[in-house]
C-alpha positions in Angstrom: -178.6 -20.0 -153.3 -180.5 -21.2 -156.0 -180.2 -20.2 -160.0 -182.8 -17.9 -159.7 -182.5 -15.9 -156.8 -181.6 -12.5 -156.8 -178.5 -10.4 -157.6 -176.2 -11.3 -154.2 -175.8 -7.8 -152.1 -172.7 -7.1 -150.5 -174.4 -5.4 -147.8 -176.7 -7.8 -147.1 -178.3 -7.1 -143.9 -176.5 -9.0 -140.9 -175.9 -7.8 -136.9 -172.7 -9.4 -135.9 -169.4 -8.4 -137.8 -168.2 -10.2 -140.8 -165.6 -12.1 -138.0 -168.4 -13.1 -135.9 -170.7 -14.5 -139.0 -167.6 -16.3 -140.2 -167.5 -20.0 -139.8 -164.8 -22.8 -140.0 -164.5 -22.7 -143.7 -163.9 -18.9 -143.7 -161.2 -19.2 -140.9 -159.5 -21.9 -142.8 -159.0 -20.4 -146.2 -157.8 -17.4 -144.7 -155.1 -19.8 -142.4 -154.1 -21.4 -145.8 -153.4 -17.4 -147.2 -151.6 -16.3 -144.3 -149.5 -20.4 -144.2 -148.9 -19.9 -148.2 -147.8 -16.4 -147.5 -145.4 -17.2 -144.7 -143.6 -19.3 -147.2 -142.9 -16.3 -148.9 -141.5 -14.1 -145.9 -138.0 -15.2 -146.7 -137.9 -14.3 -150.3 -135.1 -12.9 -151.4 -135.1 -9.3 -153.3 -134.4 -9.0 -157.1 -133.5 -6.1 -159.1 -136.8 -4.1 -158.8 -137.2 -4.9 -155.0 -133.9 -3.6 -154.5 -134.6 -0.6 -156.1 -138.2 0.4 -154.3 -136.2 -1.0 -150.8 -133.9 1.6 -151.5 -135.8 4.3 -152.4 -138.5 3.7 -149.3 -135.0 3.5 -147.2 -133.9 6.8 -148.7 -137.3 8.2 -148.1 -137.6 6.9 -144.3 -134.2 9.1 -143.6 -135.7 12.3 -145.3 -134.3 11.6 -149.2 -137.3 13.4 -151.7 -138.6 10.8 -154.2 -137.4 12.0 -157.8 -134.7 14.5 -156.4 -132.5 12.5 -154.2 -134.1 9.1 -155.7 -135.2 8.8 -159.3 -137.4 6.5 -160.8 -140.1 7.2 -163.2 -143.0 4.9 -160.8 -145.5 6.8 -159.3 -144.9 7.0 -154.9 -147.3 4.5 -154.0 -144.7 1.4 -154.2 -141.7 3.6 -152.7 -143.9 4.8 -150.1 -145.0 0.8 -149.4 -141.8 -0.3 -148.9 -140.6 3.1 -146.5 -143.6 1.7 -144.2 -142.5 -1.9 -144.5 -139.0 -0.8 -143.7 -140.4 1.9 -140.9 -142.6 -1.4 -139.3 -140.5 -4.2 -139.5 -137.0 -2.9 -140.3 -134.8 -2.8 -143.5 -134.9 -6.2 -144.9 -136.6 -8.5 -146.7 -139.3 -10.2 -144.3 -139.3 -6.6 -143.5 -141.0 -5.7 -147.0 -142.6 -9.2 -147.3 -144.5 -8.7 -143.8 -146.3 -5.7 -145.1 -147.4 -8.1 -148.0 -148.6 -10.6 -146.3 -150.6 -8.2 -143.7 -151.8 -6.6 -147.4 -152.9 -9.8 -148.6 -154.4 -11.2 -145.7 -156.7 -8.3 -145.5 -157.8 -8.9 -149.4 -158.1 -12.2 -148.8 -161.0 -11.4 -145.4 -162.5 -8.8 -148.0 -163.0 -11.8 -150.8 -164.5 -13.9 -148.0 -166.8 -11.1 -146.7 -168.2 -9.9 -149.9 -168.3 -12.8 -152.1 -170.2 -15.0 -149.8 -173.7 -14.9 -151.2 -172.4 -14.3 -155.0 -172.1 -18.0 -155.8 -174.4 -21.1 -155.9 -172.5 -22.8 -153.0 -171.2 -21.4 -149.8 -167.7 -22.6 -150.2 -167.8 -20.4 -153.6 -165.8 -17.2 -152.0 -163.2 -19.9 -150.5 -162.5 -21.2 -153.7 -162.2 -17.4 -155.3 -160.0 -16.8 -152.1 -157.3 -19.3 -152.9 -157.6 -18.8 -156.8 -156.9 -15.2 -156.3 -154.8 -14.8 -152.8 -153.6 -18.1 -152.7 -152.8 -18.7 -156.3 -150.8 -15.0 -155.9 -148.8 -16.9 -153.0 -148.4 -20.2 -154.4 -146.8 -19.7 -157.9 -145.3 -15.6 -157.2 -141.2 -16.5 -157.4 -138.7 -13.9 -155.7 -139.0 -11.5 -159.1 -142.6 -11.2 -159.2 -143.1 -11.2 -155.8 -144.6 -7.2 -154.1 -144.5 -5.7 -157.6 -146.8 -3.1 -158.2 -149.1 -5.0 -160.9 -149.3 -7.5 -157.4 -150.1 -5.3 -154.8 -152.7 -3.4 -157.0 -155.2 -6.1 -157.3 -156.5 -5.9 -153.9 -157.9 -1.9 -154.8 -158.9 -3.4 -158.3 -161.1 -5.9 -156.5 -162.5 -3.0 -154.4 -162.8 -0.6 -156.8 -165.0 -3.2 -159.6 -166.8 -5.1 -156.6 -168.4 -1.5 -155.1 -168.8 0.3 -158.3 -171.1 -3.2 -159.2 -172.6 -2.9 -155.8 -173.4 0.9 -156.2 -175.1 0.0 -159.5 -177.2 -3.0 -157.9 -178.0 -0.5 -155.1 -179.0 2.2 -157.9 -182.1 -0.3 -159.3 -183.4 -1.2 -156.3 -186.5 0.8 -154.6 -185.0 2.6 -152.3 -183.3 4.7 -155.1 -179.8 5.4 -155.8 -178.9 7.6 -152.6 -177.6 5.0 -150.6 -175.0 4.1 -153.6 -173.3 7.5 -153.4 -170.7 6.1 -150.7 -170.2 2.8 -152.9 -169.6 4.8 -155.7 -166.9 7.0 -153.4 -165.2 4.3 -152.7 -165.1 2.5 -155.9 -163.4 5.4 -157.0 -161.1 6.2 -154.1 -159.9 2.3 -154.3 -158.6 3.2 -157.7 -157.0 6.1 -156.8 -155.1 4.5 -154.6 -154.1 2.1 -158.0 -153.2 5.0 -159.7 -150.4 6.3 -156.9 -148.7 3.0 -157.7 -149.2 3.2 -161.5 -151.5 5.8 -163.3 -151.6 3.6 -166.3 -153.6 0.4 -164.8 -156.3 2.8 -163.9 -157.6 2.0 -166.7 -159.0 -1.2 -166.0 -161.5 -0.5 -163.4 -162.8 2.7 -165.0 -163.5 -0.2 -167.8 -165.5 -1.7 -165.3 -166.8 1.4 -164.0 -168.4 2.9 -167.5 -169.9 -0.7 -167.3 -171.7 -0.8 -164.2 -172.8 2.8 -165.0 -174.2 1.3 -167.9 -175.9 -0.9 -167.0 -178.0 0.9 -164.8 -178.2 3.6 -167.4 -180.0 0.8 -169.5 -182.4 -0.1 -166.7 -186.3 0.8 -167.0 -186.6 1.5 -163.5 -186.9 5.6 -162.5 -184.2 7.5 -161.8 -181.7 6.6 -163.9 -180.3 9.6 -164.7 -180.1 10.8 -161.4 -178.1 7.1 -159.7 -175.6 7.7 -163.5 -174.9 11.6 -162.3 -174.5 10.3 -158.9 -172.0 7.5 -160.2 -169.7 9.9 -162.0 -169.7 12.4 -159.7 -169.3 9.4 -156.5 -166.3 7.5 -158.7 -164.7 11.7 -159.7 -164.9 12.5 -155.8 -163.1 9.3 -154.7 -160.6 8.9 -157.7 -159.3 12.6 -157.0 -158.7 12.0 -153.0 -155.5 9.6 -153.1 -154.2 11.0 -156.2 -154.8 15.1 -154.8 -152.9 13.6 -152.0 -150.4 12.5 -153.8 -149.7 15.7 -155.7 -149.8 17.4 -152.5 -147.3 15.9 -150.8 -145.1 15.5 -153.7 -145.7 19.5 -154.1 -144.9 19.9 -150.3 -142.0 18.6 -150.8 -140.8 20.7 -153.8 -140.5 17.6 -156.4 -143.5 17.7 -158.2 -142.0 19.4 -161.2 -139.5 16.3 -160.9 -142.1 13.9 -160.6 -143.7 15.2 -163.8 -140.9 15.0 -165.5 -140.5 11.3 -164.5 -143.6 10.5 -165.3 -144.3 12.1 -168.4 -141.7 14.0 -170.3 -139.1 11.1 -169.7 -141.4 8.5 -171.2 -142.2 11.0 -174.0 -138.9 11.7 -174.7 -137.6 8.1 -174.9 -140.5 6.7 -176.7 -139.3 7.7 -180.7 -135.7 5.5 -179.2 -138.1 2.5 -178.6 -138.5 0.2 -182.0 -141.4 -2.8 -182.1 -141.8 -5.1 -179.0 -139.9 -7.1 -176.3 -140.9 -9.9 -178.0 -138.2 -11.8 -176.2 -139.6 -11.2 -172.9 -142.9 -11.6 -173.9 -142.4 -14.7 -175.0 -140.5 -15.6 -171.6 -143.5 -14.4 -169.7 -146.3 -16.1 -171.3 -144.0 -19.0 -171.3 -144.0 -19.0 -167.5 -148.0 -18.2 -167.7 -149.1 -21.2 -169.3 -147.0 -23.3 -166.6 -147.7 -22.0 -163.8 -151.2 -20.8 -164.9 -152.9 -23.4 -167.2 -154.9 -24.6 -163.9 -156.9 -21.3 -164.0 -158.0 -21.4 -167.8 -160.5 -24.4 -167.9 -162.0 -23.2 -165.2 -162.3 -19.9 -165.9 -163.6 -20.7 -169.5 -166.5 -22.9 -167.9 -167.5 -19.7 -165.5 -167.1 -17.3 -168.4 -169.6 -19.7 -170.2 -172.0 -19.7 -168.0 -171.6 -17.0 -165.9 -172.5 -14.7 -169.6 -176.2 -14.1 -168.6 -178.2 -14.4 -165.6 -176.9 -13.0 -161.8 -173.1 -13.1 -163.2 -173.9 -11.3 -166.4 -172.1 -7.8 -165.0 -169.2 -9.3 -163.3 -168.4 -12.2 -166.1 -168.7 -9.4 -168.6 -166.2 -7.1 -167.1 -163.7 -9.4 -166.7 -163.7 -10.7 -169.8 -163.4 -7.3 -171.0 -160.8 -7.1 -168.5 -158.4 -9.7 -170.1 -159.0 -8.1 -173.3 -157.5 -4.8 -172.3 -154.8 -6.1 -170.2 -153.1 -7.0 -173.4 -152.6 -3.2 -174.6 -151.7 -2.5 -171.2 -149.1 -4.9 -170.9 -147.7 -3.8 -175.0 -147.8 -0.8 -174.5 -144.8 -0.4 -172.1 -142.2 -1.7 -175.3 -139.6 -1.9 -172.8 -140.5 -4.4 -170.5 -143.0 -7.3 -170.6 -141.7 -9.2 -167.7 -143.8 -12.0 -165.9 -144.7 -9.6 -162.9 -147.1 -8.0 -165.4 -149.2 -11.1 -166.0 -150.5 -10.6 -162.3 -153.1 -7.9 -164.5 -155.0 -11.2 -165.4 -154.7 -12.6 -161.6 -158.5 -10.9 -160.4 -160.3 -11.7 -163.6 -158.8 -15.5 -163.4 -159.4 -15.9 -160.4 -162.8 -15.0 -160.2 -163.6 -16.4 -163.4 -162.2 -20.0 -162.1 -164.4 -20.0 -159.2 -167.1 -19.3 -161.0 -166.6 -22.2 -163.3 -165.9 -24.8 -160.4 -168.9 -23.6 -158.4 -171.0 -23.9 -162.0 -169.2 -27.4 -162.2 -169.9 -28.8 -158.4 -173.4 -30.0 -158.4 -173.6 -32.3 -161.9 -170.0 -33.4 -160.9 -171.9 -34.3 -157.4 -174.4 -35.9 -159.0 -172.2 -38.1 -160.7 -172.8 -42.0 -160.7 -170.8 -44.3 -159.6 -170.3 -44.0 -157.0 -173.5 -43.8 -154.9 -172.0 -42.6 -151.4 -171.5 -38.9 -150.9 -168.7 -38.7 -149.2 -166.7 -41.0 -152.1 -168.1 -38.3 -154.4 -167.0 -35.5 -152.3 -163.2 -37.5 -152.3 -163.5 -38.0 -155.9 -164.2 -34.5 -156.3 -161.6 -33.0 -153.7 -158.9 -35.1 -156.1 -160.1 -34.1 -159.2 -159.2 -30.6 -158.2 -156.6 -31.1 -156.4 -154.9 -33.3 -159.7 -156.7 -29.6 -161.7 -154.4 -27.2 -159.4 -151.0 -29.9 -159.3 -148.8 -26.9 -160.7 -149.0 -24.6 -158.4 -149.7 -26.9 -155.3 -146.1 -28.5 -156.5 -145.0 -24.9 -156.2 -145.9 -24.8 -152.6 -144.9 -28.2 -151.8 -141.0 -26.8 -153.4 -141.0 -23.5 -150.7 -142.0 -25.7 -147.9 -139.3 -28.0 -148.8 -136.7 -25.7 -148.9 -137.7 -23.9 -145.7 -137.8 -27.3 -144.0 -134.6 -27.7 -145.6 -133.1 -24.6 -144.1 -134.6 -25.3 -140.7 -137.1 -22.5 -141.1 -134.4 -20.0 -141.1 -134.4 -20.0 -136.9 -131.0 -18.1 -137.1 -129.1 -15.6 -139.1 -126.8 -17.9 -140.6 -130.0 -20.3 -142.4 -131.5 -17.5 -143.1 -128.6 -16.0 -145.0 -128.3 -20.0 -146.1 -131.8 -19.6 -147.7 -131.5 -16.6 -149.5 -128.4 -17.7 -151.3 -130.2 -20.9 -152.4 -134.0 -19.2 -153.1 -132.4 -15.7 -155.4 -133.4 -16.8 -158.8 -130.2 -17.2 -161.1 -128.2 -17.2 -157.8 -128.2 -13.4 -158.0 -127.7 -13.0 -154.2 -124.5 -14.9 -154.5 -123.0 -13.5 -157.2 -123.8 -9.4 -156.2 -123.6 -10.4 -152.2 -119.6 -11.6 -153.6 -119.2 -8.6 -155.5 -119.7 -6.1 -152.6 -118.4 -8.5 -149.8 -114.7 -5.8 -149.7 -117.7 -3.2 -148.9 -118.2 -4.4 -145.5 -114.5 -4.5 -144.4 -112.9 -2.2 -142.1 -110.3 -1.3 -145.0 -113.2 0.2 -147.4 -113.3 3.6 -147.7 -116.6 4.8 -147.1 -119.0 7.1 -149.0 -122.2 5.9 -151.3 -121.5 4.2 -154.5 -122.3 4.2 -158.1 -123.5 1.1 -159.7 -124.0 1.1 -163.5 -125.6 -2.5 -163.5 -127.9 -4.6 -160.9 -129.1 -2.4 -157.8 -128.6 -6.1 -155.6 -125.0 -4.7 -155.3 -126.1 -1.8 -152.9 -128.8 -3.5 -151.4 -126.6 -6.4 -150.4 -123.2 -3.7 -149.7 -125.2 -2.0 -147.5 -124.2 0.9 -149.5 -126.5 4.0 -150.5 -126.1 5.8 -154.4 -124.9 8.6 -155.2 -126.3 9.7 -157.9 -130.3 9.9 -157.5 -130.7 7.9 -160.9 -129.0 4.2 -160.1 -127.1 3.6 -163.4 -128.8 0.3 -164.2 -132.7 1.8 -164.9 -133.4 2.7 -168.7 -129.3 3.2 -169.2 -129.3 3.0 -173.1 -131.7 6.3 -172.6 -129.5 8.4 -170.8 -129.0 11.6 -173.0 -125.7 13.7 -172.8 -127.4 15.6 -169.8 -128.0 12.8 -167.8 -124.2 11.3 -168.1 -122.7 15.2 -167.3 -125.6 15.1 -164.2 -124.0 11.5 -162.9 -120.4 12.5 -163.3 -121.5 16.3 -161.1 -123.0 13.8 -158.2 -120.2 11.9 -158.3 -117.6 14.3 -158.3 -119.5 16.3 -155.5 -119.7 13.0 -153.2 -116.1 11.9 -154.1 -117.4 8.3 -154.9 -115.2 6.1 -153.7 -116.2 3.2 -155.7 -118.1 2.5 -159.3 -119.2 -0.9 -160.4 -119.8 -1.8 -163.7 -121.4 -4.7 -164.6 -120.0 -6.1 -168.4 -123.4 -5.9 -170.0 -123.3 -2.2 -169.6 -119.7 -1.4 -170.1 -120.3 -2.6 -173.8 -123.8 0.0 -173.4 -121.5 3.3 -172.2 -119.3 2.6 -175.2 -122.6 2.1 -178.0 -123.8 4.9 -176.6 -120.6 7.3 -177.4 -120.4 10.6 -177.5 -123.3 11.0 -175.2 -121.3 8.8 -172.6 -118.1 10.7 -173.4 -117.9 13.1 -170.3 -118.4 10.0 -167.8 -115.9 7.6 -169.9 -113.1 10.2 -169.6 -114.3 10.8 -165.8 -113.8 7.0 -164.8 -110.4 7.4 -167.1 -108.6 10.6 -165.9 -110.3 10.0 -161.8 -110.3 6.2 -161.2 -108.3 3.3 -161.8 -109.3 -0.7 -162.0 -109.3 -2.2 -158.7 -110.5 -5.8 -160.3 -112.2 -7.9 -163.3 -114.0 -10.5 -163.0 -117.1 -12.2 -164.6 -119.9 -10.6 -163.1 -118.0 -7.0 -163.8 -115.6 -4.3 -162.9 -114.9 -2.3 -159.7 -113.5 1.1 -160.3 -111.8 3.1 -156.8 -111.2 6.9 -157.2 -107.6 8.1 -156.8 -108.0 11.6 -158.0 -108.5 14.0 -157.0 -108.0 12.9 -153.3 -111.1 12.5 -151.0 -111.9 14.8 -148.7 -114.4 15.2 -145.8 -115.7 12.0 -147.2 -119.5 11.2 -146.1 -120.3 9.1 -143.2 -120.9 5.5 -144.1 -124.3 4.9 -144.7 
């Protein structure tokens, strides 16, 4: 496609199916996605994982989301890992299937759409493994099917038609045709928003954009393809999230889930002072190693990409990064790496941009004179451009190799001891070891620390808000609420974790009424470095509930 031709359609018309118009390249890239994702099957859960496993475990038995399991995320990620779970069974290749199948199918979308967008053909491979593949290479067990991950295949979806539903608005047929584009633009972001209504900000960015930009077009009909825009993006932005609310309302939690959502946040915000400027530091730090690859790149398709063809698309994205940075401040009590994965669809398109703007004067170079020496040169060039994150990838290969591919329970158990960041698996999986022994009384269990200690127990909660999210916020209430569930359930066991035993007693008197519970109704079984385990001996069980 030359310079000058016009704006790339993602409808362009074709007969055969995208599979069937597909050639080598296309069937490549997306066997590197699915290879780089495989490496990834076998990562082991962190805190967060362990929490929305649990939760989507709790839900798939017929627990209600925010009664018998609270968190303050919207469904979309609980409800992601119940289907997992429900596909592939309750572990962690279970989870990390789904991902991959949810990948794989962004990474066929990037293919189909962005074919004719660039100068050269191989341009949508190259935003296919800056984008999917980069997410694969460099994601580490903490970051990895997070929500600010999973969302960026609807973001894609959500800018790429609301840009092809403005192109389709200027051209003669009339806007008509753009309606459905428009419907799904916005029905992409709903589906955003039932993971986490606070990102939906960035593609209605995008959105006011596009609608923009056609709004400033001379051609007729403006007016008419803008009111068909708004009301196309308010049609399909209120179908996930309407279904959302209904089932949640179905259910009876709705009022919970608001309260989650909204007057938890509200009440806890005047407790939150200045930034997690320690994490955000740790974040960006891991940003600009495993990310650098992505910025020159992306600076040389910003660059040129800023008028001409590109103009809409380069524009948003910049705008894009901009407003990630508010996003990512505004929730003071986190700023962990898994949020940088907001910049992933901007970067990644941006890159490809550049390298595709790049390619023919870097062809064109002399020495030397033969083609395919310039096509070596070039393939090392890049390859020396992206040596972070294809060291990444060379590191999980290893260690699978290393661990035989995990062919049998015992190397796969071997591999997820090694891969847990901070050896988490081996510390937690050590803590609840006694939990698994004939001699262990059974019943759910309270843990006022890392979640890894049920999820690795086998052991459900029992109290709907696991003691280690947002602890230091728990008002009097929600202490006299834990000690009722766990009176009512007869816990057998509590686990406290030495980080947070220091937190109950900061956070005196409102911790008073569980303090004196764990005093007058359980005694120390054992201390060690990672914590202590508390066992109930009054008053004395009875009727216990089935093991989990």
């Amino acid at each position: 496609m030359s310079a000058g031709s016009a704006t790339p359609s993602l409808s362009a018309t074709r007969s055969n199916p995208f599979w069937l118009d597909w050639t080598s390249l296309e069937w490549t890239v997306l066997a590197i996605c699915v290879a780089l994702g495989a490496l990834n099957l076998w990562a082991p859960f962190t805190w967060d994982q362990a929490i929305f496993a649990m939760g989507g475990e709790r839900l798939l038995h017929g627990g209600l989301l925010y009664r018998d399991y609270w968190d303050t995320k919207q469904p979309g990620i609980f409800w992601f890992y119940e289907l997992g779970i429900r596909l592939f069974g309750l572990s962690e290749e279970g989870v990390h299937a789904l991902e991959l199948i949810w990948f794989t199918a962004f990474a066929a979308l990037l293919l189909t759409s962005l074919r004719r967008w660039f100068d050269n053909r191989w341009g949508a491979a190259v935003a296919t493994l800056l984008i999917v593949g980069f997410y694969w290479a460099v994601t580490e067990d903490w970051h990895q099917t997070q929500p600010e991950g999973l969302v960026v295949f609807p973001f894609f979806v959500s800018v790429w038609f609301a840009n092809e539903a403005a192109r389709r608005g200027k051209s003669a047929a009339g806007g008509s045709g753009a309606f459905p584009f428009w419907v799904i633009a916005g029905f992409a972001n709903g589906v955003v928003g039932t993971f986490k209504l606070l990102l939906v900000v960035l593609p209605a960015i995008c959105w006011a954009m596009a609608l923009l930009s056609r709004w400033r077009d001379p051609r007729p009909g403006r007016l008419r393809d803008v009111l068909l825009g708004k009301a196309g993006l308010a049609l399909g932005f209120v179908i996930p999230l309407a279904a959302m609310v209904l089932a949640l309302q179905a259910h009876g939690v709705m009022r919970e889930a608001w309260a989650a959502w909204v007057e938890f946040p509200k009440r806890i915000a005047p407790m939150i002072h200045g930034f997690p400027l320690k994490s955000l530091k740790e974040s960006f730090g891991w940003f600009f190693e495993r990310w650098s690859s992505l910025l020159a790149p992306a600076l040389i398709g910003a660059w040129t990409g800023w008028r001409g063809k590109r103009s809409l698309l380069t524009t948003q994205m910049l705008v894009w990064i901009v407003a990630c940075f508010p996003l990512i401040l505004i929730q003071r009590f986190s700023g962990w790496e898994y949020h940088l994965w907001l910049f992933l669809l901007p970067l990644g398109l941006l890159a490809a941009q550049g390298l595709d703007a790049v390619a023919r004067p870097l062809r064109e170079l002399r020495p030397p004179n033969s083609p395919a020496e310039r096509r070596i040169l070039l393939a090392l060039a890049v390859a020396l451009v992206f040596v972070n994150p294809l060291a990444s990838v060379f590191t999980k290969g290893a260690a699978l190799a290393k661990d035989q591919f995990v062919r049998t329970p015992a190397l796969r158990h071997r591999h997820l001891l090694r891969a847990s960041r901070g050896s988490a698996y081996f510390r937690f999986e050590n803590e609840g070891a006694f939990l698994r022994e004939a001699s262990a009384r059974p019943g759910p269990i309270f843990v006022v620390g890392n979640p890894l200690v049920y999820w690795l127990s086998g052991r459900r909660q029992s109290v709907p808000r696991t003691g280690g999210i947002l602890t230091e916020y728990y008002t009097a209430d929600d202490w006299n609420d834990a000690v009722s569930h766990l009176d009512a359930t007869s816990t057998p066991y509590i686990f406290i974790e030495p980080t947070e035993s220091g937190l109950l007693q900061s956070e005196r008197p409102r911790s008073d009424n569980f303090l004196a519970m764990l005093d007058q109704r359980y005694r120390v079984m054992r201390t060690d470095t990672y914590g202590t385990w508390f066992e109930r001996v009054a008053p004395a069980m009875t009727a216990a509930p089935a093991r989990p």
